[in-house]
VEXKOL-686646 format. One record per residue (C-alpha): residue in one letter; x negated, y, z. Coordinates in steps of 0.5 Angstrom, whole numbers, padded with zeros to 4 digits, always signed. Layout:
// VEXKOL-686646
aXYZ...
// end
This chain:
// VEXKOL-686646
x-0099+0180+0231x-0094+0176+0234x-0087+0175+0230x-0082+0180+0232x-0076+0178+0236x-0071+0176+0231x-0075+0175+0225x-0075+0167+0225x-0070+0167+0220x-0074+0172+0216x-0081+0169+0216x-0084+0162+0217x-0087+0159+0224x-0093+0155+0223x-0093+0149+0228x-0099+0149+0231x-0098+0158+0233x-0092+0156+0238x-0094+0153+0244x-0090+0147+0247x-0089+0143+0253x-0094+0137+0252x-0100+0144+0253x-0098+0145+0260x-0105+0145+0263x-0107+0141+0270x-0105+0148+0274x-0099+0149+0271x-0097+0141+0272x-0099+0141+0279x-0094+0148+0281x-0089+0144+0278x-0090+0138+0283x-0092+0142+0289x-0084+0145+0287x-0082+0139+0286x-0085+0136+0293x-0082+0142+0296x-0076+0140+0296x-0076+0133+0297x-0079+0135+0304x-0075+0140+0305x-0068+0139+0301x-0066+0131+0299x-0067+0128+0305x-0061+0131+0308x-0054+0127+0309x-0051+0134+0305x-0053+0140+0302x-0053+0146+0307x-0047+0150+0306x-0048+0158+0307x-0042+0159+0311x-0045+0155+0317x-0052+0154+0316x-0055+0162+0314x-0061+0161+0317x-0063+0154+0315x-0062+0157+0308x-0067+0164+0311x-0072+0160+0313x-0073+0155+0308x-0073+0161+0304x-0079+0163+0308x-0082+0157+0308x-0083+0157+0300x-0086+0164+0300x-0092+0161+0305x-0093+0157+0298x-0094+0163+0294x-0087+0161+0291x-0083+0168+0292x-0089+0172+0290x-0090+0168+0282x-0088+0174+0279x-0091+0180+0283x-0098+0183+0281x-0105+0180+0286x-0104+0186+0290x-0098+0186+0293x-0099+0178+0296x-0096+0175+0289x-0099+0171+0284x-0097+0174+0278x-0097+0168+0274x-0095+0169+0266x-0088+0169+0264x-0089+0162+0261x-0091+0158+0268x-0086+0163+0271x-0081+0159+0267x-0084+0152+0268x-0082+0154+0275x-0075+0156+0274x-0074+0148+0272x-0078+0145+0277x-0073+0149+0281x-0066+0145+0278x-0067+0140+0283x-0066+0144+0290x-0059+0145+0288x-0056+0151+0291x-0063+0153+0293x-0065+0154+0286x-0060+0161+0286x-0063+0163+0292x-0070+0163+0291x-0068+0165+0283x-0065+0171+0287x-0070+0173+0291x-0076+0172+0285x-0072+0175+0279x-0067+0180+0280x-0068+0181+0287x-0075+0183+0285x-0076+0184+0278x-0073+0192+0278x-0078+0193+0283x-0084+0190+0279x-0082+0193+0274x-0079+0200+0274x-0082+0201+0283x-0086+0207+0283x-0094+0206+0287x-0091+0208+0293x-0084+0203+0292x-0088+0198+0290x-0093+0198+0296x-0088+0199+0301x-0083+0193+0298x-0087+0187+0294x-0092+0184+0300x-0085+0183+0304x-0081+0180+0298x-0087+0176+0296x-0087+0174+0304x-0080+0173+0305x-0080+0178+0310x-0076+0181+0306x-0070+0177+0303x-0068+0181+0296x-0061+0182+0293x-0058+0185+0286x-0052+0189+0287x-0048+0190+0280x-0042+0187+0280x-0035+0191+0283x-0027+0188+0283x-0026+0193+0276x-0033+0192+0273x-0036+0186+0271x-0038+0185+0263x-0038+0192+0263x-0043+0193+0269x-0043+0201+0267x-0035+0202+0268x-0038+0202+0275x-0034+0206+0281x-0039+0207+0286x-0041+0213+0288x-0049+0217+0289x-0048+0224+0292x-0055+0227+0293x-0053+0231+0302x-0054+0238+0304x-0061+0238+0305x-0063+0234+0298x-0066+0229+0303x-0062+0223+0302x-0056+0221+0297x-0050+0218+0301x-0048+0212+0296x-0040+0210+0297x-0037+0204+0294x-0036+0196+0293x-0040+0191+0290x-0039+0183+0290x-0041+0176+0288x-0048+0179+0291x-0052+0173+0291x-0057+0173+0298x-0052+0178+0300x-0050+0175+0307x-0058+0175+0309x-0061+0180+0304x-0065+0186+0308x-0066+0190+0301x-0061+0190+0296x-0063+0193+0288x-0056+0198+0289x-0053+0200+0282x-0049+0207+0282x-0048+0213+0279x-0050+0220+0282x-0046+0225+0282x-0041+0225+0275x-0046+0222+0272x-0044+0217+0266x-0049+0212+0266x-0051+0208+0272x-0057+0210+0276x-0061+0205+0281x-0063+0204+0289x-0067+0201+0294x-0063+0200+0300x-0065+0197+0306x-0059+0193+0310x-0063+0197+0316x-0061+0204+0313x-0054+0203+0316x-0047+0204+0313x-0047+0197+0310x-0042+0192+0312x-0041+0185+0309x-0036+0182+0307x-0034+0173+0309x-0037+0169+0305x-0034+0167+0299x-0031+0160+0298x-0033+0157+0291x-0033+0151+0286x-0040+0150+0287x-0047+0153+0289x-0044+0153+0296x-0050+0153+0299x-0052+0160+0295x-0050+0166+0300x-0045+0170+0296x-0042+0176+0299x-0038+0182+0298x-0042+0188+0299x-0039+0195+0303x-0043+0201+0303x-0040+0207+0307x-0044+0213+0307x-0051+0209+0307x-0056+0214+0308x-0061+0212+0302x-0068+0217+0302x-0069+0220+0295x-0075+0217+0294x-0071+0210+0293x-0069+0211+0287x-0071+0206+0282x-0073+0209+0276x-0070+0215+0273x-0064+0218+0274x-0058+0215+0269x-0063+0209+0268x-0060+0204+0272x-0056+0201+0265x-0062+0200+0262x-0065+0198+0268x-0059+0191+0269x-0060+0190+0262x-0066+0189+0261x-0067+0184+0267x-0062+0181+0265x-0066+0179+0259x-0071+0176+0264x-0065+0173+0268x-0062+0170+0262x-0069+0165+0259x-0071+0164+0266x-0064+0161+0268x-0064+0157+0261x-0070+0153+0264x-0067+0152+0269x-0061+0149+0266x-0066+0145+0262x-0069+0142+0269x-0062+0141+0272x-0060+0137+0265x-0067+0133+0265x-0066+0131+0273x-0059+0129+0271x-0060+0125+0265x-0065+0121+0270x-0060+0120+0275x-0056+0117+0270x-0061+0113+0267x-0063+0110+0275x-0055+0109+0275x-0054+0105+0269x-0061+0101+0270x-0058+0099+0277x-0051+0099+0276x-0048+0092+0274x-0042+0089+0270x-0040+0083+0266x-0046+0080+0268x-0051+0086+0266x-0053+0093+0267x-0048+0099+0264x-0054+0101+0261x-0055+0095+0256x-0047+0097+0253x-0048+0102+0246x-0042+0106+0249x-0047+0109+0255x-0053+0109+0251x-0049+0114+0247x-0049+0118+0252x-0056+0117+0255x-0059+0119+0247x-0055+0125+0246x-0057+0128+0253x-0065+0126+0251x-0064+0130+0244x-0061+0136+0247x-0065+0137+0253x-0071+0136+0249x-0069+0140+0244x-0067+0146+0249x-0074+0146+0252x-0077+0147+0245x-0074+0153+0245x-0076+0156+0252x-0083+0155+0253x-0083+0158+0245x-0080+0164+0247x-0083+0164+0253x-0090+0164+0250x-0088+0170+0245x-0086+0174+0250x-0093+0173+0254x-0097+0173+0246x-0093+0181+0246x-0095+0182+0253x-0102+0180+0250x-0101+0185+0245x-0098+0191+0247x-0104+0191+0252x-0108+0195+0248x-0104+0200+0246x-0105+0202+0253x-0098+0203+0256x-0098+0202+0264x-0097+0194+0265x-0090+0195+0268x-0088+0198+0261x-0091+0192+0258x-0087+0186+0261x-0081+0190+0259x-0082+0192+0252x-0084+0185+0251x-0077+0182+0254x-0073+0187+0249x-0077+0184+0244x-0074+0177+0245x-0067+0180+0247x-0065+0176+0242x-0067+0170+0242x-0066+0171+0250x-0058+0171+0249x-0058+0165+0245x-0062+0160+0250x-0057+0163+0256x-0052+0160+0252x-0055+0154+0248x-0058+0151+0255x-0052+0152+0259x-0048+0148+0255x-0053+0142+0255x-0053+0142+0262x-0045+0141+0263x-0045+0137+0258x-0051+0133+0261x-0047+0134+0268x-0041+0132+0266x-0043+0126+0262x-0048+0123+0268x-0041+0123+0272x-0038+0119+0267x-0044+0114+0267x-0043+0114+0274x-0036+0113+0274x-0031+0113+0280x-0038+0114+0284x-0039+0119+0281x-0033+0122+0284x-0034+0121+0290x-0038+0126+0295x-0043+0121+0298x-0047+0119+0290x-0048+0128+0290x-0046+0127+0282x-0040+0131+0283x-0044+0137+0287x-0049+0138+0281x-0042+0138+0275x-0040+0144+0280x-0045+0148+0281x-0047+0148+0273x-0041+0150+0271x-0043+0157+0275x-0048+0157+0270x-0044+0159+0264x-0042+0165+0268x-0047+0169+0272x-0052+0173+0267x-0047+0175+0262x-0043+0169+0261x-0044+0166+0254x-0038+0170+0251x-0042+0176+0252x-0048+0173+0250x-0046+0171+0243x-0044+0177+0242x-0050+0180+0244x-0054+0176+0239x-0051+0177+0234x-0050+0185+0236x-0057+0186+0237x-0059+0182+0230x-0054+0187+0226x-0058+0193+0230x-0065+0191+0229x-0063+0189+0221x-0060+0196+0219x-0061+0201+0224x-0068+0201+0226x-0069+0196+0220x-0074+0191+0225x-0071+0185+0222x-0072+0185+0214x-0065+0182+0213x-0063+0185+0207x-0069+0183+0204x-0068+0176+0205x-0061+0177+0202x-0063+0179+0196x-0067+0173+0195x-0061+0169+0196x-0058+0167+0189x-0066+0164+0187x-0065+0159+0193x-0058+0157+0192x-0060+0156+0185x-0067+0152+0186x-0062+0149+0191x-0057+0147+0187x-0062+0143+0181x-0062+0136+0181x-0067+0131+0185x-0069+0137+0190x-0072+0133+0196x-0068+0134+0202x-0072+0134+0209x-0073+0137+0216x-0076+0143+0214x-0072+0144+0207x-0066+0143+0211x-0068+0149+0216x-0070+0154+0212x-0062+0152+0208x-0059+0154+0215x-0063+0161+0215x-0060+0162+0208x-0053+0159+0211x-0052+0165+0216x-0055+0170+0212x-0049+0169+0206x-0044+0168+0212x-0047+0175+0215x-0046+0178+0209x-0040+0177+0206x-0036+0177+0213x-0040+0184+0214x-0038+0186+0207x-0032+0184+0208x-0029+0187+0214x-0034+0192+0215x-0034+0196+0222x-0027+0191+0223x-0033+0184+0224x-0034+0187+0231x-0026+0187+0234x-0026+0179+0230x-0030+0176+0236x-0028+0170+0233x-0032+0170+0228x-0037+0173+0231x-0038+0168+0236x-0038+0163+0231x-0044+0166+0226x-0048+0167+0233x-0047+0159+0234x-0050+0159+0227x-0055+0163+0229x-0057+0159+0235x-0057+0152+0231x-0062+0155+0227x-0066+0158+0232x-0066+0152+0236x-0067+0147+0230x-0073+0150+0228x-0076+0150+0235x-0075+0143+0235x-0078+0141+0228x-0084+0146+0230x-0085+0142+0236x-0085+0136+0232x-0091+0138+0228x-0095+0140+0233x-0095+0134+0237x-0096+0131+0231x-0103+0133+0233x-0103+0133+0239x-0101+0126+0243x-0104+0118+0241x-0099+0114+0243x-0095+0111+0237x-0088+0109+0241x-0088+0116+0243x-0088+0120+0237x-0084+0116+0233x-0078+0117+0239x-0079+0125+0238x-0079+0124+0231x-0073+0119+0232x-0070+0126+0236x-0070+0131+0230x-0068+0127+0225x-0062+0126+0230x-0061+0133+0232x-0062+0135+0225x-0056+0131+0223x-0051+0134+0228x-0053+0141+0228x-0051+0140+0220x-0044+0138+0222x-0043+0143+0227x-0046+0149+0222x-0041+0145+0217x-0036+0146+0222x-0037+0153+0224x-0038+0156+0216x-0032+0153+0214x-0028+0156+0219x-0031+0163+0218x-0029+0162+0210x-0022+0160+0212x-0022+0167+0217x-0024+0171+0211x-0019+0176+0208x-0016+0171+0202x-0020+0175+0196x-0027+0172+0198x-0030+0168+0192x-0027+0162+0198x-0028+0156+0193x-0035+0159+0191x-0038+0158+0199x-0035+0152+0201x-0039+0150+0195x-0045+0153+0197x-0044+0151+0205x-0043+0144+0203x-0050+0144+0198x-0054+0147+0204x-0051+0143+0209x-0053+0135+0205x-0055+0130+0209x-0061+0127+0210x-0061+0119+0209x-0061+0117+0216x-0056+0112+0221x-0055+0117+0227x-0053+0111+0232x-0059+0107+0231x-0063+0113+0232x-0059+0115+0238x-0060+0107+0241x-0067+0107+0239x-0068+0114+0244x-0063+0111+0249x-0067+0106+0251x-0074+0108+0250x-0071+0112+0257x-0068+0106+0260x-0074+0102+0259x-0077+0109+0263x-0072+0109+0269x-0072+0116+0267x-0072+0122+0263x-0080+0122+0264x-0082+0128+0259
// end
């Protein structure tokens, strides 16, 4: 039975049953080296990145000529000319993509959004009539949600399916914009809401049916080689046997593919930050002054250990979650539900988890984007070195798929649903166990270590969750400050433990001294910083409680479960930084 979504604060992982990135098989590493070489061929030799105002159909074409490397196809099933490759590798193919710059939104479009509802929520008929053409990008797919009045609240959305005369077709109305493949796109995944439906339902729609006219491309910060356009639909005559799902689904539909979205674009964001972390490294290495390379000072390897320690951290946490997400596919299986049933049951499973690396990995890439410019210098600011391209295109990240605010927000929420509406999440149950632990905690030569301290932080955002629910009752929901702020706690834990797990493991998995001693040398680092930033965000919640709240008594509390190890945390930082540098890269 694997552990359910959420539960990590409940319940404890044994190291050797997550899976990390050290495992990755000889297949899976050739996928990442063929994607890897695509791109080289086909996109890093160009002088500059192509632009979707002026160069549509180079973008189209290459499009297609990823497709003839079955890379359009990874999550569609063998029948319908895809390679139905397991979520797992289909996430190690997200971060293979982060070089291609803006060519990684518009295949991510195609393979994602633009496929998925199909994959998914297609009928027989609907699945053989549009999956072989979107695997071969005969089809190019897009997703239309988003309208000028509605954005977060995708289901306030205005445009309109009236079902004509005859009952053959529905005449959908409206506007939708920020469409992604739009300005090439053949079929759209339309949201819109039939009749005076309240909820959303969806459609495939042909460009080929008529009545769609598209708006200029948009001029963005970045990603400018990613078509994005607004998208009219004026009488467009859509069959019936387009809808998508069931009538008053379609909200559902968004929801949950953007559960898939949200983790594949996390490990992108982890791709994106190790390709930017090794640009930084070669630039340090090469770049001279005062008689030596920029690399040699403290103040550069400063940076280059914090991208190491995050990015490494991140991406224990992806391939975890994505290896869960598979095991309940695996283990859904023999309830005999129909396979399309299966893969979304087991993304619902780990929404949580889902939100919080949205959020977590999107953070690391700007932070990881901003410091290579800074590495870079005035270089940097310049057109020619492209550092400037990728600090523009990251900040997107943070946006699209929900943006983090959302996403903090819907961690928490759905945490506080499992834990005490369905009751999935035994939260209450792990409270009540909570004045032991501080007792235990609070005893005298107590050892303090890695795994101590993470099950010290789970205790942490279980008081903090309870006493402010206590506290503010129904009232906690409008304070999204706070609620922000315990989902960061959350999240801390979630990726701290992530990284001690994949720490142990490797333990027994690799030979090479050096090596192990740097991972290790990462966790006691991210161990030591994630108990600043929990320090940090805990008083804060305190501070913010209503002023009869035993204040004095949890600050207490917050400073016996956030004790430091007895580490240096600049030597440790060198020590990872120039094991990089020696490297020339960030090599793992």
């Amino acid at each position: 039975m694997t552990l359910k979504g959420g539960s990590f604060l409940t319940q404890s992982t044994d190291p050797n049953s997550i899976f990390i990135a050290e495992e990755w098989n000889e297949e899976q590493l050739m996928l990442k080296k063929m994607t890897h070489d695509f791109l080289e061929a086909e996109l890093h030799h160009l002088p500059q990145e192509p632009e979707a105002s002026k160069d549509l159909k180079f973008i189209s074409n290459l499009l297609e000529k990823s497709a003839e490397l079955g890379l359009c196809g990874l999550s569609i099933a063998e029948e319908y000319g895809g390679l139905d490759l397991d979520f797992n590798t289909g996430l190690l193919f997200s971060e293979a993509l982060a070089p291609g710059f803006s060519f990684a939104t518009t295949i991510g479009a195609q393979t994602s959004i633009g496929s998925l509802p199909i994959v998914y929520y297609g009928n027989k008929e609907q699945k053989k009539k549009y999956l072989p053409k979107i695997a071969s990008a005969e089809y190019k797919a897009s997703y239309a949600l988003t309208e000028p009045e509605a954005g977060s609240d995708a289901n306030s959305g205005k445009t309109k399916a009236i079902l004509n005369e005859e009952k053959t077709h529905y005449l959908i109305n409206g506007q939708k914009m920020w469409i992604t493949n739009g300005g090439f796109a053949d079929i759209f995944i339309v949201f819109a809401k039939i009749e005076n439906d309240e909820n959303l339902s969806a459609f495939i729609v042909e460009k080929a049916f008529g009545g769609i006219t598209l708006g200029e491309e948009e001029k963005k910060l970045g990603i400018k080689g990613s078509s994005t356009v607004q998208v009219f639909f004026n009488d467009c005559k859509v069959p019936v046997d387009n809808l998508l799902g069931k009538r008053n689904e379609g909200f559902k539909i968004a929801l949950n593919i953007l559960n898939s979205g949200r983790i594949k674009l996390a490990a992108g964001a982890a791709g994106g930050s190790k390709f930017a972390l090794s640009q930084a490294i070669g630039y340090a290495n090469e770049r001279k002054q005062f008689g030596k390379s920029i690399s040699e000072f403290t103040a550069m390897q400063y940076k280059i250990g914090e991208m190491a320690r995050m990015t490494y951290a991140a991406e224990s946490a992806i391939y975890r979650t994505g290896k869960n997400i598979d095991l309940k596919e695996k283990e859904l299986k023999e309830s005999g539900l129909p396979i399309n049933e299966i893969k979304l049951k087991a993304l619902r499973e780990y929404a949580i988890e889902c939100a919080i690396l949205k959020v977590y990995c999107t953070e690391v890439l700007d932070y990881s984007v901003d410091e290579t410019l800074q590495i870079y210098g005035g270089m940097g600011y310049s057109v020619e070195t492209g550092v400037e391209m990728g600090y523009r295109d990251a900040r997107i990240t943070r946006i699209y798929e929900g943006t983090n605010e959302i996403n903090r927000m819907l961690s928490f929420a759905e945490l506080m649903k499992r834990a005490f509406k369905t009751k999935e999440v035994k939260l209450l149950a792990a409270g009540k166990k909570l004045p032991l632990f501080i007792l235990k905690r609070a005893l005298p030569f107590q050892k303090i270590n890695v795994k101590n301290t993470i099950d010290n932080l789970k205790a942490l955002f279980l008081i903090l969750s309870g006493i402010t629910g206590k506290k503010l009752g129904l009232k906690l929901a409008d304070e999204q400050e706070l609620v922000m702020d315990l989902a960061d706690l959350l999240s801390e834990t979630y990726i701290a433990e992530s990284l001690y797990l994949r720490t142990e493991k490797v333990k027994t998995l690799s030979t090479d001294k050096n090596e192990l001693t740097i991972k290790q040398a990462i966790l006691n680092l991210h161990i030591y910083m994630t108990l600043q930033k929990a320090q940090n965000k805990a008083t804060t919640i305190i501070d913010s409680l209503p002023e009869k709240s035993r204040k004095r008594f949890l600050k207490w509390t917050v400073k016996l479960l956030t004790k430091q190890m007895n580490i240096n945390p600049t030597e440790l930082r060198r020590k990872i930084a120039v094991y990089f540098i020696e490297k020339g890269k960030y090599n793992w």
